[in-house]
N, C-alpha and C positions, 0 to 999 in steps of 0.2 A: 504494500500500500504506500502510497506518495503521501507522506507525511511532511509537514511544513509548521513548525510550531514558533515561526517569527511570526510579528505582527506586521511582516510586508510578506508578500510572494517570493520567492528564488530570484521570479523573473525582474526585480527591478530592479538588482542591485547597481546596475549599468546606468540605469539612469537618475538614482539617486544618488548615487558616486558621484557621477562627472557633476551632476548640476549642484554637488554642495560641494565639490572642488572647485567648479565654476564661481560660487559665493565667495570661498576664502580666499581665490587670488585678488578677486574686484576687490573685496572687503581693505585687502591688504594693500592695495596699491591705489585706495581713495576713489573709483569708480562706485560712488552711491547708488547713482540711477542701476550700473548693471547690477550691483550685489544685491539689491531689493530686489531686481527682476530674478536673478538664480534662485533668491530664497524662495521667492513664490512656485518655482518652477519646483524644488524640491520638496516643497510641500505638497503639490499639485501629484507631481509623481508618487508620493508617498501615502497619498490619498487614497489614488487610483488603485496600488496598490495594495491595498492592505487584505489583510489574513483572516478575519477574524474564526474563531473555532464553534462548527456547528455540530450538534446533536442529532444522530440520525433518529427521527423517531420511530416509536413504536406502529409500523404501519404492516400491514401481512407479507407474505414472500411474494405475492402476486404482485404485488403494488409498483408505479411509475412513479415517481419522484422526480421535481423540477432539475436541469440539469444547471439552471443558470438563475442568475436574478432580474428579474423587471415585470413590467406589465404585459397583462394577455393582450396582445390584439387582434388577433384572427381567430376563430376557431371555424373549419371548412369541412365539408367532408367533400374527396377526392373517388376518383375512381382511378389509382394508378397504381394496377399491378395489385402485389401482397399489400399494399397500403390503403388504410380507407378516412382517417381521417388527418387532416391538418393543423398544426396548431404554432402559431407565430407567439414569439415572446421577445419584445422590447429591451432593450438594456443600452442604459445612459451611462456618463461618468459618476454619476452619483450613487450606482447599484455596485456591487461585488462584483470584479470581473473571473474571480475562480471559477472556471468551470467543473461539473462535477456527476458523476455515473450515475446515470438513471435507475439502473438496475443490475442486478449480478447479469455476466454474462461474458461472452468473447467477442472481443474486438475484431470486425471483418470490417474491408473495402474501405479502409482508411484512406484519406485522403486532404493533404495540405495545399493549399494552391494560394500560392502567391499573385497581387493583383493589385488593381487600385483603391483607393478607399473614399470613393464619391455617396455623394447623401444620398437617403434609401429612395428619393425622388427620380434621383438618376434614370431613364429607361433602360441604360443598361448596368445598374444595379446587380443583381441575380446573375448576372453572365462575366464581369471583368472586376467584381471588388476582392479584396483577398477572402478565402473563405476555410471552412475545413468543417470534412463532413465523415462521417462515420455511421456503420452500423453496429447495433450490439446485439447477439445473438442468446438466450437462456437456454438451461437445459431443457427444456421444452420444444426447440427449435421456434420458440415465437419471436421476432424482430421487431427493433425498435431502430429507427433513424434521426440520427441528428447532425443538421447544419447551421455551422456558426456562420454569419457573415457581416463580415466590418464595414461599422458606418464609415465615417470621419472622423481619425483614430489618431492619436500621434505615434502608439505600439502596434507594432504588426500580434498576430494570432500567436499563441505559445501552447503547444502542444507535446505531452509528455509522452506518451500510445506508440504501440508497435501492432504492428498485422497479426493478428490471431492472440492479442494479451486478453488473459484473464482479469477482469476486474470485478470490484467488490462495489455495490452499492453505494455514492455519498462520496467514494474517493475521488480525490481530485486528479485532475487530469490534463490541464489548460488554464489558458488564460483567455480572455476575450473582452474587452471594455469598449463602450456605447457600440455595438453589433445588434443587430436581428438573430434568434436563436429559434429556427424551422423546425419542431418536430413530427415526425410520421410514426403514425401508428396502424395496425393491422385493423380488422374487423370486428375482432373478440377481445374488446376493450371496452371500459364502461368510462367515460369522461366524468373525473373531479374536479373542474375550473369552469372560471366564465368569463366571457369578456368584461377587462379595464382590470382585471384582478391582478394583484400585485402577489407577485411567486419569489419563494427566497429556493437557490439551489440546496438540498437535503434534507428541509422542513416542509419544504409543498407537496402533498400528493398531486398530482397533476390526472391519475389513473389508475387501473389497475386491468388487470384480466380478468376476465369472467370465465 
């Protein structure tokens, strides 16, 4: 299990490094205007960053679990393939960007892909922003999908996953901050959300199997 028990991510140290080295050379050499702008940016970063440690609740072994934090905005049912419903979830700089496993299962058809990062207005949004999509498979053979994709980001996607890893429920796995977070689901799922509802990744039920 990806264990991280700082109060930032792994992933920031790069840029809470350089931008509070950034502060102490300004600071040092009387550039005011820039050592306030570093400080800010360090804080900014360290914000974005941050760890906090969640409890996986008591939910059944069937159960789906938010993978990320923010608001529901879509929920669609699709006809595409083994998938039948849709469900979009919002994430700002203001939300947790750890991402984190929906459910036990194996990691299949991983995929990072590096890209732009234009607002979700974009028309071509969904086709050129950087993104990273996965499926997680249970001993059941039942499939769950999920796609992060980045708004207007200053961090690219951080992604911890190898092809065929087992993972545990709630463990982290990524990063992703102010992104859209697509999930698909099969047929034989019962939906626990609703549209504008606000999901934390590990404490939300999101669904379950029936």
């Amino acid at each position: 299990m990806n264990n991280n028990l700082l109060i930032i991510a792994k992933y920031s140290f790069s840029y809470v490094g350089y931008s509070a080295l950034a502060f102490i050379i300004f600071y040092m050499f009387g550039f005011e205007f820039l050592a306030t702008l570093a400080f800010f940016v360090t804080l900014f970063f360290g914000y974005i960053f941050r760890n906090p440690e969640r409890e996986l609740q008591i939910f059944d072994k069937s159960s789906i679990i938010a993978p990320c934090d923010g608001v529901v905005s879509t929920i669609e049912e699709i006809e595409s393939g083994k998938y039948r419903y849709k469900i979009e979830i919002e994430s700002s700089f203001t939300d947790v960007g750890l991402l984190r496993a929906p459910l036990n299962g194996k990691v299949e058809n991983l995929a990072l892909i590096k890209g732009t990062k234009s607002a979700k207005t974009s028309k071509l949004f969904s086709d050129l922003n950087e993104s990273l999509s996965l499926e997680i498979v249970n001993e059941k053979e039942e499939n769950v999908k999920v796609v992060h994709t980045l708004k207007q980001s200053p961090v690219p996607i951080f992604c911890d996953l190898h092809e065929e890893q087992e993972v545990i429920k709630s463990m982290r796995y990524g990063f992703a901050t102010n992104c859209v977070t697509t999930i698909y689901l099969p047929s034989n799922v019962r939906l626990n959300l609703h549209i504008s509802e606000r999901v934390k990744a590990s404490e939300s039920l999101i669904a379950y199997f029936s």
